[in-house]
C-alpha positions as CSV (number, residue, x, y, z in Angstrom):
1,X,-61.4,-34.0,-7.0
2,X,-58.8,-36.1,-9.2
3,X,-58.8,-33.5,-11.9
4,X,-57.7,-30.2,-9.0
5,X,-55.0,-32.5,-7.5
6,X,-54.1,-33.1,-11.2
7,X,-54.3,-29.4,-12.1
8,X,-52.2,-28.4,-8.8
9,X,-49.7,-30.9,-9.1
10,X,-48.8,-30.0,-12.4
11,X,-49.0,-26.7,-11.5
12,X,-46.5,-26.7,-8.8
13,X,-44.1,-28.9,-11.2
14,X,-44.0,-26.1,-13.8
15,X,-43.2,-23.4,-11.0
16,X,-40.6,-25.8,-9.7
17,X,-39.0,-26.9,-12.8
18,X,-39.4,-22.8,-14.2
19,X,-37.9,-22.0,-10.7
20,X,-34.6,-24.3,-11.4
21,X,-34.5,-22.6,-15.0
22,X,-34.4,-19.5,-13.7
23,X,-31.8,-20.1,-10.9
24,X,-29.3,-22.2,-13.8
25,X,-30.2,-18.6,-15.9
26,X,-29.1,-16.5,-12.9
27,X,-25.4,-18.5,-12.7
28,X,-25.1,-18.2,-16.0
29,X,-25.3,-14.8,-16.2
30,X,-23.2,-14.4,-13.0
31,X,-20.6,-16.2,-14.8
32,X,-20.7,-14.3,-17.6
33,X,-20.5,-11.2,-16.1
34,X,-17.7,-12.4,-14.1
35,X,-15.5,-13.0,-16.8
36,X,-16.6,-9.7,-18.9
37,X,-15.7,-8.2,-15.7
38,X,-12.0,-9.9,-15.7
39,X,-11.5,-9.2,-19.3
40,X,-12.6,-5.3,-18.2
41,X,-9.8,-5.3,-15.6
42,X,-7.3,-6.8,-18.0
43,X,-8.2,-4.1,-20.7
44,X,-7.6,-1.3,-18.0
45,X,-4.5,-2.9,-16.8
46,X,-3.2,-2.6,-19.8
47,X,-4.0,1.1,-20.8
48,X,-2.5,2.1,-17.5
49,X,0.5,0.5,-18.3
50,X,0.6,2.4,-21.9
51,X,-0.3,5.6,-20.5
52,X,2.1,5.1,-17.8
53,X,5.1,4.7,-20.4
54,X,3.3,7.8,-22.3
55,X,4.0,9.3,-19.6
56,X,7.7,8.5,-19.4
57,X,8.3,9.3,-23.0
58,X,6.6,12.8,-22.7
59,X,8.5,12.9,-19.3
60,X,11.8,12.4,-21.2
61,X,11.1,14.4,-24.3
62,X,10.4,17.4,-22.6
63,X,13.9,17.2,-20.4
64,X,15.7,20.4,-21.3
65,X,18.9,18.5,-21.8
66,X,17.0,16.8,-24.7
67,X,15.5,20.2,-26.6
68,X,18.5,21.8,-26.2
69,X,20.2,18.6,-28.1
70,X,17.6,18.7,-30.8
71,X,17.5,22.1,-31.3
72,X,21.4,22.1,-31.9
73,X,20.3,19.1,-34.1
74,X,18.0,21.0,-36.3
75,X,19.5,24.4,-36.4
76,X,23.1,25.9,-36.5
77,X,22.6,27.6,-33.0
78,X,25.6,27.1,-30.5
79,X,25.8,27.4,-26.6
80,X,26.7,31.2,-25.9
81,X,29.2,31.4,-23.7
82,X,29.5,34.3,-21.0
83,X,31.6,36.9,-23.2
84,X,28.6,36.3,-25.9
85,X,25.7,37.9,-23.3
86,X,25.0,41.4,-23.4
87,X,23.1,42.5,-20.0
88,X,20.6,45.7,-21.3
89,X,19.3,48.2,-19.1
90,X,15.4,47.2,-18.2
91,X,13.3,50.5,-19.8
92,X,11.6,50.4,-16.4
93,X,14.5,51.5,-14.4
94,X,15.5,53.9,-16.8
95,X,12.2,55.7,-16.5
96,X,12.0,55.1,-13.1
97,X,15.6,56.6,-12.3
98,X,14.4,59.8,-14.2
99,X,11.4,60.1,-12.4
100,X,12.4,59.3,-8.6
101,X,15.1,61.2,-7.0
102,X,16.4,60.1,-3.6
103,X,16.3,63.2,-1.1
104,X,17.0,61.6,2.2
105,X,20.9,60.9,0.3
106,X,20.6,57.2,0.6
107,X,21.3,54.8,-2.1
108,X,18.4,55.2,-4.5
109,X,18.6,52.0,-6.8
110,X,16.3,53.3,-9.0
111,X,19.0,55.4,-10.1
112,X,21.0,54.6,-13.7
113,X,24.6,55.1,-11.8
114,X,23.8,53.1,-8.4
115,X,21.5,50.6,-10.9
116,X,25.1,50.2,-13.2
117,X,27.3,49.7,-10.0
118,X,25.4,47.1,-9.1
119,X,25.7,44.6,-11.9
């Protein structure tokens, strides 16, 4: 009887003393995904931030104030003033005015003259 009451006791002492192991393991590794976890949220703190100034920069380059300076920077092309701009006749109307005729007597502005008269 000595040798089961041996056998069980030393029995329950390894599933005790494997139980603690296992429960210091567990906090372990609950700490240490912890701080992996802070060191994730850090890591993705700081991207946003760089995207986020990214995004400003692209923001900013992309202002037509700006391409309209850098393009006077690169090339030799001025800012046409109003004298400088020739209107055209759109081929549309022109074919449309030549097609379309206006029988009640009402302005027809698909017509060249009254299309003219109205610029």
């Amino acid at each position: 009887m000595s040798s089961k009451n041996s056998i069980k006791s030393f029995v329950s002492l390894i599933l005790i003393l494997s139980s603690l192991f296992a429960i210091a393991f567990l906090q372990m590794e609950e700490r240490r995904q912890g701080y992996y976890l802070l060191q994730l949220n850090k890591e993705l703190k700081t991207k946003m931030e760089a995207r986020r100034v990214l995004e400003i920069q692209r923001l900013q380059a992309l202002r037509p104030q700006k391409i309209e300076k850098e393009i006077q920077a690169r090339t030799a092309l001025n800012q046409a003033h109003s004298d400088q701009i020739i209107h055209l006749p759109s081929p549309i109307l022109n074919h449309l005015s030549k097609t379309s005729s206006s029988p009640s007597g009402s302005k027809n502005f698909f017509n060249k003259e009254s299309w003219e008269s109205s610029l």
